[in-house]
C-alpha positions in Angstrom: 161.1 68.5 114.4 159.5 71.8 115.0 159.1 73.2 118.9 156.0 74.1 120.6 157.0 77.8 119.7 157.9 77.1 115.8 153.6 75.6 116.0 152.3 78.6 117.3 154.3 81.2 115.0 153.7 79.1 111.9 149.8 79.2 112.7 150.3 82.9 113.2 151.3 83.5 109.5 148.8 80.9 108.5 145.7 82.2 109.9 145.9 85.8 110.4 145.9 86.6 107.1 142.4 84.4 106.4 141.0 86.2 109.3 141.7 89.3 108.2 140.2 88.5 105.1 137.1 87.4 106.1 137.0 90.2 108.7 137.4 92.8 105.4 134.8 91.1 103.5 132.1 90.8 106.6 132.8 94.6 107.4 134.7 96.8 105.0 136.5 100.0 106.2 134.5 99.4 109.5 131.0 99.8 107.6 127.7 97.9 108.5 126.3 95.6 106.3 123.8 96.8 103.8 120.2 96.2 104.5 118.6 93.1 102.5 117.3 94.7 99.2 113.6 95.4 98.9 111.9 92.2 97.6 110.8 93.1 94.1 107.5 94.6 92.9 105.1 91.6 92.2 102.9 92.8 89.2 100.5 89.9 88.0 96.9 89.7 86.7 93.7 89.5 88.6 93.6 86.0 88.4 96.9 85.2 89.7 96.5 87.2 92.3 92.9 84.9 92.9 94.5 81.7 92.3 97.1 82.4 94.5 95.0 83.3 97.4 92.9 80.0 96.7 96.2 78.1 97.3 96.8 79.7 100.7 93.6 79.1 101.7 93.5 75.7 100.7 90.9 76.0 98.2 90.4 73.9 95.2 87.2 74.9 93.9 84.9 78.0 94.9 80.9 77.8 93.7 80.0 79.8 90.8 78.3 83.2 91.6 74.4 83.7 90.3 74.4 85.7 87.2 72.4 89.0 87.1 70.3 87.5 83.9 67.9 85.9 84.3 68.0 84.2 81.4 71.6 82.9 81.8 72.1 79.3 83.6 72.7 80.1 86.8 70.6 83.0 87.4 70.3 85.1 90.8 67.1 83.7 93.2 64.6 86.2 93.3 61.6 84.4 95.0 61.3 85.7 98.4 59.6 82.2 99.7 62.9 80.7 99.3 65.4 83.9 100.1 65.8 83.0 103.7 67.7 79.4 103.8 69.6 80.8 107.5 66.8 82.7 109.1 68.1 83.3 112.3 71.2 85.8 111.9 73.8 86.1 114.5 72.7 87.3 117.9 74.2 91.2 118.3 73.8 91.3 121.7 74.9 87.7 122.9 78.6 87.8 124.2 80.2 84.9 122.9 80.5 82.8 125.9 76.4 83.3 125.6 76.2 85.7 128.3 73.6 88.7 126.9 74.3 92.7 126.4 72.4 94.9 128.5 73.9 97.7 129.7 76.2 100.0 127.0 79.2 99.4 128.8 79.1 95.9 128.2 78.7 96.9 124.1 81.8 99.0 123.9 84.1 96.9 126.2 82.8 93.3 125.5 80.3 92.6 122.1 81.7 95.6 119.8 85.3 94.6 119.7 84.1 90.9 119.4 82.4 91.7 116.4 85.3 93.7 114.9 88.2 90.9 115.3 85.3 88.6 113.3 84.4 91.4 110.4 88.9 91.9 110.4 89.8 88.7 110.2 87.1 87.4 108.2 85.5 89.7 106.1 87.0 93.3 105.8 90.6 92.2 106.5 92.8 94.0 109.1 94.4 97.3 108.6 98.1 96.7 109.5 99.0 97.8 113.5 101.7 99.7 111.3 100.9 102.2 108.1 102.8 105.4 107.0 101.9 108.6 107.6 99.7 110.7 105.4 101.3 114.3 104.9 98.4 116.8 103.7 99.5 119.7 101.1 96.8 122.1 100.1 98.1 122.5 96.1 95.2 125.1 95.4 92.9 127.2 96.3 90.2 128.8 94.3 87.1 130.7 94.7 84.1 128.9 93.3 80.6 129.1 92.6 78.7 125.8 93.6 75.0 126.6 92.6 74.4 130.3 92.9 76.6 130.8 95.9 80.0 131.9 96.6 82.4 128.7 98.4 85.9 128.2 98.7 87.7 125.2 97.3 91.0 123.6 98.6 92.4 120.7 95.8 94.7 118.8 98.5 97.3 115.6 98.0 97.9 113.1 100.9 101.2 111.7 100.6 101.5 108.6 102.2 105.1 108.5 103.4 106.9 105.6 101.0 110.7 105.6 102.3 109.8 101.8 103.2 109.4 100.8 99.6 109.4 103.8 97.1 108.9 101.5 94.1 105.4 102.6 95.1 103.8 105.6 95.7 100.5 106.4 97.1 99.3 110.4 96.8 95.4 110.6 97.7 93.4 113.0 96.0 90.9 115.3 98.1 89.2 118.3 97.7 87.3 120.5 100.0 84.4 123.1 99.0 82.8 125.0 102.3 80.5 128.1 101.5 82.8 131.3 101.4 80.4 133.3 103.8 80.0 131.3 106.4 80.2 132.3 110.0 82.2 129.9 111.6 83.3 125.9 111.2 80.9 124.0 108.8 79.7 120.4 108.9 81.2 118.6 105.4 80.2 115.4 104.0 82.7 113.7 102.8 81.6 111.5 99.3 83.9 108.8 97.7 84.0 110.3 94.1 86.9 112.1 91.8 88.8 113.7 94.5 89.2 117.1 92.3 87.5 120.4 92.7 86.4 120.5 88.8 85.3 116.3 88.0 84.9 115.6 84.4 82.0 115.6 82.7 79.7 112.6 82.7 78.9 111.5 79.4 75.4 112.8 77.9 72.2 111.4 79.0 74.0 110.3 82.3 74.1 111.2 85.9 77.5 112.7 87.7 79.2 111.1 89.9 82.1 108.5 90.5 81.7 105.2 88.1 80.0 102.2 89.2 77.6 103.6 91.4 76.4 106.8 91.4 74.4 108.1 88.7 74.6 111.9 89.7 73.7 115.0 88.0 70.0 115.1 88.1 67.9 115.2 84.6 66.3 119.1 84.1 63.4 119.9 86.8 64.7 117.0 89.3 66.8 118.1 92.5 70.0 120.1 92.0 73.4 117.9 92.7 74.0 117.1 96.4 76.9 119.5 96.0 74.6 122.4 95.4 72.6 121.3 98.3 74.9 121.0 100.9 76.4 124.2 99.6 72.5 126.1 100.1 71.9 124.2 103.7 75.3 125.9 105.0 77.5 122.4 104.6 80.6 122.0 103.0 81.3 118.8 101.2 84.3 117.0 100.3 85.1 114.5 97.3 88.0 111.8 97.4 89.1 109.5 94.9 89.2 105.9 96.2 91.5 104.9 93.1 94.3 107.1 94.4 93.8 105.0 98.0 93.7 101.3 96.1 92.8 100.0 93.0 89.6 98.9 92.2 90.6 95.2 91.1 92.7 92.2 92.6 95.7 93.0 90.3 96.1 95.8 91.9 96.2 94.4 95.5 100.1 94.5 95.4 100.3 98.1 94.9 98.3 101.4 96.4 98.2 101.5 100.3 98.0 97.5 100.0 100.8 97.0 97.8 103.2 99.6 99.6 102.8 98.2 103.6 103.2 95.0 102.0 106.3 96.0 99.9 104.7 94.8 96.6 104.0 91.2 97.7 100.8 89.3 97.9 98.5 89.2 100.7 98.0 86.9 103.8 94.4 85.9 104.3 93.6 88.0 107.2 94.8 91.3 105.3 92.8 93.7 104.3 90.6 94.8 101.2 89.7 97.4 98.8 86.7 98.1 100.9 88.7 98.7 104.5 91.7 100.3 102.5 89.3 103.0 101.1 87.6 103.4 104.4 91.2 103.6 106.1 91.9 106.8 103.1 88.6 108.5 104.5 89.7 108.6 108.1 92.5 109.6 106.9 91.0 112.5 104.6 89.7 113.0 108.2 92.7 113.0 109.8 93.0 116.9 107.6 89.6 118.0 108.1 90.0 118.2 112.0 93.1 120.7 111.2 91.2 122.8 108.9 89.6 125.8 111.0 86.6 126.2 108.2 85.6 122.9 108.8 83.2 121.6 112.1 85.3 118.3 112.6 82.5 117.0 115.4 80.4 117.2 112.2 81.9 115.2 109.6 79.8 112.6 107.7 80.7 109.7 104.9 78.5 109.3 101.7 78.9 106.7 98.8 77.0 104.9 96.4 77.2 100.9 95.2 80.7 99.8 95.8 81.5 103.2 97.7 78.3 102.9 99.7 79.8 99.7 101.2 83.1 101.6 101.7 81.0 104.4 103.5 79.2 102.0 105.6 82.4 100.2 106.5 83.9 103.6 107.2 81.3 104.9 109.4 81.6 100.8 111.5 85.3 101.4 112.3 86.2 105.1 113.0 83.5 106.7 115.1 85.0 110.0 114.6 82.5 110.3 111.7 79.1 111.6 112.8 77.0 110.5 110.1 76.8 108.4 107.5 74.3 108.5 103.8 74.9 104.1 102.2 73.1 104.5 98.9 72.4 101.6 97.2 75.5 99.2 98.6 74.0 95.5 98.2 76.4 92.6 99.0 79.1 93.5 101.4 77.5 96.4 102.5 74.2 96.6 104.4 72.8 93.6 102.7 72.6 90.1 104.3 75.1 87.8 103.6 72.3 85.2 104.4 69.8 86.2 102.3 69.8 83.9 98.7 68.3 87.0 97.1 70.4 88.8 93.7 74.0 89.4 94.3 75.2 86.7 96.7 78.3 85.1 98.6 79.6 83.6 95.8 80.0 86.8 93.8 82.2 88.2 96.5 84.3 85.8 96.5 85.1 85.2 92.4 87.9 87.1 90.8 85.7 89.7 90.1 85.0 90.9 93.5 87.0 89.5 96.0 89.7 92.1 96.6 86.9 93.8 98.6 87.4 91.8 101.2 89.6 89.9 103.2 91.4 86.7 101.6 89.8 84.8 104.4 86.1 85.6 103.0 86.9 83.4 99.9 86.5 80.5 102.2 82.6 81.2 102.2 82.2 80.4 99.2 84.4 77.1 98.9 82.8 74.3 97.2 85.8 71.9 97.9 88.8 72.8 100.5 91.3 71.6 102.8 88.3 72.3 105.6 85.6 71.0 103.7 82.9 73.4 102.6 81.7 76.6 103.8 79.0 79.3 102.8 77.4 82.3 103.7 75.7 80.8 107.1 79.0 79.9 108.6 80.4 83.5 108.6 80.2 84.4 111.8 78.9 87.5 111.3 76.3 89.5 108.7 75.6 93.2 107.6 73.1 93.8 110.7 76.3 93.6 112.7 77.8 95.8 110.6 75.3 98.8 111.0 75.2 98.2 114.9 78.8 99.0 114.7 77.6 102.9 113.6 75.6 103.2 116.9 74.2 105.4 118.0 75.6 107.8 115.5 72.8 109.3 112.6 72.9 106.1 110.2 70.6 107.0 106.7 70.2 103.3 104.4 69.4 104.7 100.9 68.2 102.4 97.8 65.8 103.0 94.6 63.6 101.1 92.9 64.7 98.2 90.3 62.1 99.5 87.7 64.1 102.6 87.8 67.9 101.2 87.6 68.3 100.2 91.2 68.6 96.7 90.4 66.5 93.6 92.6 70.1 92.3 92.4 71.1 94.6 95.5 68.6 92.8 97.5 66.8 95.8 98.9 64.9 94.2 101.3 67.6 92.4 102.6 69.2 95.8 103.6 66.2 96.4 105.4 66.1 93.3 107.1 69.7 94.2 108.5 68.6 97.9 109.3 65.9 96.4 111.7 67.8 93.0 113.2 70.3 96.6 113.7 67.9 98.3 115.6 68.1 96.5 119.1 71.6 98.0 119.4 70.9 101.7 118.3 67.6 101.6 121.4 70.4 100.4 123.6 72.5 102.9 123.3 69.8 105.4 123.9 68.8 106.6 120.6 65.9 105.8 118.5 65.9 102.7 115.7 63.5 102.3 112.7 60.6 102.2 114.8 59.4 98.7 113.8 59.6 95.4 115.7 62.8 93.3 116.3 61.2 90.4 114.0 63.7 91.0 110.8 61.9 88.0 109.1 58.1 89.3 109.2 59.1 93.2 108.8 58.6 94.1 104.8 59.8 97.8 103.3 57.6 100.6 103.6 56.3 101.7 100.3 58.4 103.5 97.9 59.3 107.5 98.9 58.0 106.5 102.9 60.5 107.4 105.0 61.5 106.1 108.3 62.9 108.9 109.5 62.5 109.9 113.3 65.2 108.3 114.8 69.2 108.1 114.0 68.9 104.7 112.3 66.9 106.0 108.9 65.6 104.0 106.0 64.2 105.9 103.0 63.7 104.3 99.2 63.2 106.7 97.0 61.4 106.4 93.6 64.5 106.5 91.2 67.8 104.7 90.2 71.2 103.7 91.3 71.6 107.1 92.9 70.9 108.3 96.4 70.1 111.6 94.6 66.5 111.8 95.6 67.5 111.2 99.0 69.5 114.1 99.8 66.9 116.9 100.3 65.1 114.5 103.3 69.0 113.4 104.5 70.0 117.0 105.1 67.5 117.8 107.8 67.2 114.9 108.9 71.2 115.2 109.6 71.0 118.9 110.7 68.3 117.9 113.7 70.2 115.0 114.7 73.8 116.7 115.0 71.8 119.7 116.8 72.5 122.5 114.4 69.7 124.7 112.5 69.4 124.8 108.8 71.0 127.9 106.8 68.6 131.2 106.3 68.9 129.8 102.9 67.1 126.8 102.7 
């Protein structure tokens, strides 16, 4: 019979060795583990991507969009005595525990951030409290002639910093143009476009400009470009490709700035959209400008058209760094009324066509059949006059054309309006002048085509041609230089 001893030594030779082994296998040569590999790049089509968001939210069938024909089975509403089905929008100065806004203070510690946790989490979708850094490189520099006058252009590449996940790479394409005999620091608009110092050509017959939206280069006799404009009135101007910032379609959701903080994976409902990712690019375009000495950063302003005038809108809401702001033509999602049942609505936002705009979450306003029931556009808790109080007090210009001209009724321009008045209350309280009309956003009607409203630093103008804010730039100019306090060049 073995001893105590004899036990203890035979358990010895029996277990060391297994410990030693596991001990080897847990931590060779005195290494650390490896990290968990990188989950896998998850490439699927716009409708997966949809479909899958559906399923978070609980949905099981969204309503059908309005189609823009009118002839089709489902077409858009465009009868204004039935366009108003919610006519009281969301109060902007009610706190809400119901208390009212009256003083400023109250706006930028109490009601503004209010109404920016409801537009993040459920409409834009929030940028992440963590994103890589941007690393500007100027790749070029040229001498150019924009009009008849001498500028300097800088072609420049933001690398965002992908040593998180480098099965995805994010460079965003800028360029800068500022006159080459200026004095001192310009003022630059910055304008979602091709983010190149030579853009390609537009096809014949049609405008310049980035697709979807703008139709640019004026026909012979009409107004030169805005480029040669800004160049004349002693501005420099700035182009930046929104495609190089994230993809214009829901496919592309798991790649771009998207796609690379969420290492390739789908989104959660609350993260953010095409619209807020390009918007996050700008500031970030922005982020450069205020290093550049030829550049007045104080002075910077955001321009788009269509899809990129809701991106410039949205842009202008969140970083008020920006000083001024041109939204031509934007429609749904950008200073139209979600409320309104006028051309593009809701529903349009929130099929597979549009939806990667905005935040997962927004898809729930236009569920037919849920988890929660049914929602639509009056139970978002807020609307696009919110939106343009979030650009108060600083020089706000709503730009739109005529339909009989390529500006689509679709856009709803007189639901822009709407929001640009129900707007006003906040712009007055912050000590700067509004529209000039009354506070009643349900009685007030457009002025008439090429009347500007002009005299305070909320502007409205519709000018008499397409889906362009081309006519607009000779009045947004001046307009801009007397309300950022500079004086036009000898030039103009």
């Amino acid at each position: 019979m073995n001893t105590d001893w004899e036990q203890l030594r035979l358990r010895r030779f029996v277990l060391l060795p297994a410990l030693v082994a596991v001990l080897a296998t847990a931590n060779p040569l005195g290494q650390q583990a490896p990290p968990p590999a990188a989950p896998e790049l998850k490439t699927w089509t716009t409708a997966e991507d949809h479909q899958n968001m559906m399923e978070q939210l609980g949905i099981k069938r969204l309503r059908p969009g309005p189609s823009g024909n009118e002839k089709a089975p489902n077409p858009a509403n465009y009868d204004e005595s039935i366009a108003n089905p919610f006519p009281k929008l969301p109060e902007v100065l009610t706190l809400k525990n119901g208390q009212k806004v009256t003083i400023a203070q109250a706006w930028w510690k109490l009601r503004r951030p209010e109404i920016i946790e409801d537009f993040d989490r459920e409409v834009y979708g929030r940028v992440p409290k963590v994103v890589p850094k941007v690393t500007w490189t100027v790749t070029e520099t040229k001498e150019l002639t924009v009009g008849s006058r001498p500028a300097v252009g800088k072609q420049l590449i933001g690398h965002v910093d992908n040593s998180s996940y480098p099965a995805i790479t994010v460079d965003i394409q800028m360029a800068l143009v500022t006159p080459a005999d200026a004095a001192g620091p310009v003022p630059v608009m910055m304008m979602f476009g091709f983010g190149s110092l030579t853009p390609p050509r537009p096809p014949a017959g049609r405008l310049g400009g980035p697709p979807a939206g703008r139709q640019g280069g004026p026909p012979i006799g009409s107004d030169p470009p805005a480029t040669e404009q800004l160049i004349a009135a002693g501005w420099g101007y700035v182009s930046i490709s929104p495609a190089s910032i994230q993809a214009d379609n829901g496919a592309g959701l798991t790649k771009g700035i998207v796609g690379l903080v969420n290492k390739g994976q789908p989104r959660k409902p609350d993260d953010w959209g095409s619209l807020r990712a390009w918007a996050w690019g700008a500031s970030r375009g922005l982020d450069y400008l205020e290093t550049d000495k030829t550049v007045d950063a104080k002075r910077v302003g955001i321009e788009g058209v269509s899809r990129y005038g809701k991106a410039a809108l949205v842009t202008m809401a969140y970083d008020t760094r920006f000083a001024v702001v041109l939204i031509g033509s934007s429609g749904e999602g950008g200073a139209k009324l979600h409320r309104r049942n006028f051309g593009e609505a809701v529903e349009n936002l929130t099929g597979s066509g549009e939806y990667h705009w905005m935040a997962g979450n927004f898809l729930k306003y236009g569920a037919e059949e849920a988890v929660f029931g049914s929602r639509n556009a009056g139970d978002i808790p807020v609307d696009a006059h919110e939106l343009i109080a979030l650009c108060a007090p600083r020089a706000t210009f709503v730009s739109y054309g005529v339909p009989e001209r390529g500006d689509a009724k679709w856009l709803d321009q007189q639901g822009s309006f709407m929001a640009a008045v129900a707007a006003g209350p906040v712009f007055r309280l912050l000590g700067v002048k509004d529209l000039g009309t009354s506070d009643d956003y349900n009685s007030e009607k457009m002025p008439p085509v090429n009347t500007g409203l002009l005299d305070g630093h909320l502007a409205w103008r519709q000018h008499d041609g397409g889906h362009t804010d081309g006519p607009n730039w000779k009045y947004f100019i001046p307009w801009a230089d007397r309300l950022l306090g500079r004086k036009a060049s000898p030039g103009r």
